[in-house]
C-alpha positions as CSV (number, residue, x, y, z in Angstrom):
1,X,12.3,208.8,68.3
2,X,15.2,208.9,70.5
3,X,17.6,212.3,70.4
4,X,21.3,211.3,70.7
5,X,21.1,212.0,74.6
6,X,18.6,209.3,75.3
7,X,21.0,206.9,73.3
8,X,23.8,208.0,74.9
9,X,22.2,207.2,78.4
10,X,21.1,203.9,77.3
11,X,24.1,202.8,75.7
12,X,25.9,203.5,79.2
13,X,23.2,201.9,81.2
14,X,23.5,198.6,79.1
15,X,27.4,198.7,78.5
16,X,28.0,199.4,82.5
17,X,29.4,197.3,85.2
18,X,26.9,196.6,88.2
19,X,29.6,198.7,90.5
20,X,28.2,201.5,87.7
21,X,25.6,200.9,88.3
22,X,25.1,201.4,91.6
23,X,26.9,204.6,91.5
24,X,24.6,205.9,88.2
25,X,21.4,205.1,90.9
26,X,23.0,207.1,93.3
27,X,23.8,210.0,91.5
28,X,19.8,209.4,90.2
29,X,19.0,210.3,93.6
30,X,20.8,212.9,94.1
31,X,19.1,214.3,91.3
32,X,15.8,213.9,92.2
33,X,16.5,215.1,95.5
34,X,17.5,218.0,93.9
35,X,15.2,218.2,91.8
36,X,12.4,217.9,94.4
37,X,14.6,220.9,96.6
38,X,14.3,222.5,93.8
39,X,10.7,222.3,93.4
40,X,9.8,222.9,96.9
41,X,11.4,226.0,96.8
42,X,8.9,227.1,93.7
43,X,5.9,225.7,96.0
44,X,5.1,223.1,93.0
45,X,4.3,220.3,95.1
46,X,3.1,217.9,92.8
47,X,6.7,218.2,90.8
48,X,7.9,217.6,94.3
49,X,5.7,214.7,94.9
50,X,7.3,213.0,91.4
51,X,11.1,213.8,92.3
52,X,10.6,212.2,96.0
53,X,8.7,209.3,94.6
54,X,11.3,208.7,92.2
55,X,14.2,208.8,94.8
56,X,12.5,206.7,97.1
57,X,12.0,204.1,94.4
58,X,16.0,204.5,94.0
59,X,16.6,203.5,97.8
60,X,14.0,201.4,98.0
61,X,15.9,199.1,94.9
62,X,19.1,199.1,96.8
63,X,17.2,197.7,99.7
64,X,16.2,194.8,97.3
65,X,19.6,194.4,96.0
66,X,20.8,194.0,99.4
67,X,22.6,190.3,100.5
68,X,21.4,189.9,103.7
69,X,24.0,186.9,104.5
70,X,27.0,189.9,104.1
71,X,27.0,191.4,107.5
72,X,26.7,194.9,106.8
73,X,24.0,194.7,104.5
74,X,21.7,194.8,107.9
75,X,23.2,198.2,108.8
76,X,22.6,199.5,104.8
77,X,19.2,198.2,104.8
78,X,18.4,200.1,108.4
79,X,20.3,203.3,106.7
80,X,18.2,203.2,103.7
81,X,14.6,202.6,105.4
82,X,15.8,205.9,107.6
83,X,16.8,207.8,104.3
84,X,13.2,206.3,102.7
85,X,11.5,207.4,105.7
86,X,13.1,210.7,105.9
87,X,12.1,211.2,101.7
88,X,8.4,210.1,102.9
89,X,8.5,213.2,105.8
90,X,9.9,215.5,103.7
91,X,7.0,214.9,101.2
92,X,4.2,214.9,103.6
93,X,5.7,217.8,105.6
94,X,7.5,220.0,102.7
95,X,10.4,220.4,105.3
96,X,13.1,220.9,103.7
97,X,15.5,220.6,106.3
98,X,14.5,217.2,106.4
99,X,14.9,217.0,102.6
100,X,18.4,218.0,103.0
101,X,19.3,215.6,105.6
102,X,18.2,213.0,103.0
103,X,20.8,214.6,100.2
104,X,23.4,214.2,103.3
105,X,22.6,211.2,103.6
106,X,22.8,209.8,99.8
107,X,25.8,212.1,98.8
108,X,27.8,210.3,101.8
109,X,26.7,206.9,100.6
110,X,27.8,207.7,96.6
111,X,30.9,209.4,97.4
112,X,32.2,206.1,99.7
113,X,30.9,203.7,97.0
114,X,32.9,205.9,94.3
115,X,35.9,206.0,96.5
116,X,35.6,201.9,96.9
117,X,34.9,201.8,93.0
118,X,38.2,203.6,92.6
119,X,40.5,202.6,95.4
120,X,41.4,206.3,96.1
121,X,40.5,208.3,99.2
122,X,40.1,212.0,99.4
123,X,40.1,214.1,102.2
């Protein structure tokens, strides 16, 4: 049986605009970046493994999303195989330095798409 929060989150997944979207699978990834930080840091590595699975999955659907006729899509697809790569060393390795160059990495993309969602720049 769904709780109110599961309905919540699907009724926002199905009502949102792709531009949504997009931002909702970003901040996804942030979370599981997080999340797998977060689990490194307790030394439970198959939580770790799950998180970073998850996130990679995330990049790797913008990847297939991508319209390789727009010419920057090129440059986004080499930025997210370097974040996917970097999500696939940081799970191997447990570096979490790598990890967090990752997070970097993801946070910059979401906060420009959010700022092109909204027209507004912050400094």
């Amino acid at each position: 049986m769904y709780n109110a929060s599961q309905i919540y989150q699907t009724n926002a997944v199905q009502t949102a605009s792709p531009q949504e979207l997009s931002l909702m699978l970003y901040n996804g990834c942030l979370k599981f970046i997080k999340l797998a930080s977060r689990a490194l840091e307790e030394k439970n590595i198959e939580q770790k493994h799950i998180h970073l699975v998850k996130a990679q999955a995330i990049i790797t659907q913008f990847r297939i999303t991508l319209d390789m006729d727009i010419p920057i899509s090129k440059d986004l697809d080499a930025l997210y195989m370097f974040i996917n790569e970097k999500l696939i060393e940081a799970n191997t390795t447990n570096n979490q330095e790598t990890l967090a160059l990752a997070e970097d990495l993801v946070r910059e993309l979401r906060d420009t798409w959010k700022t092109m969602m909204t027209g507004t720049v912050t400094v």
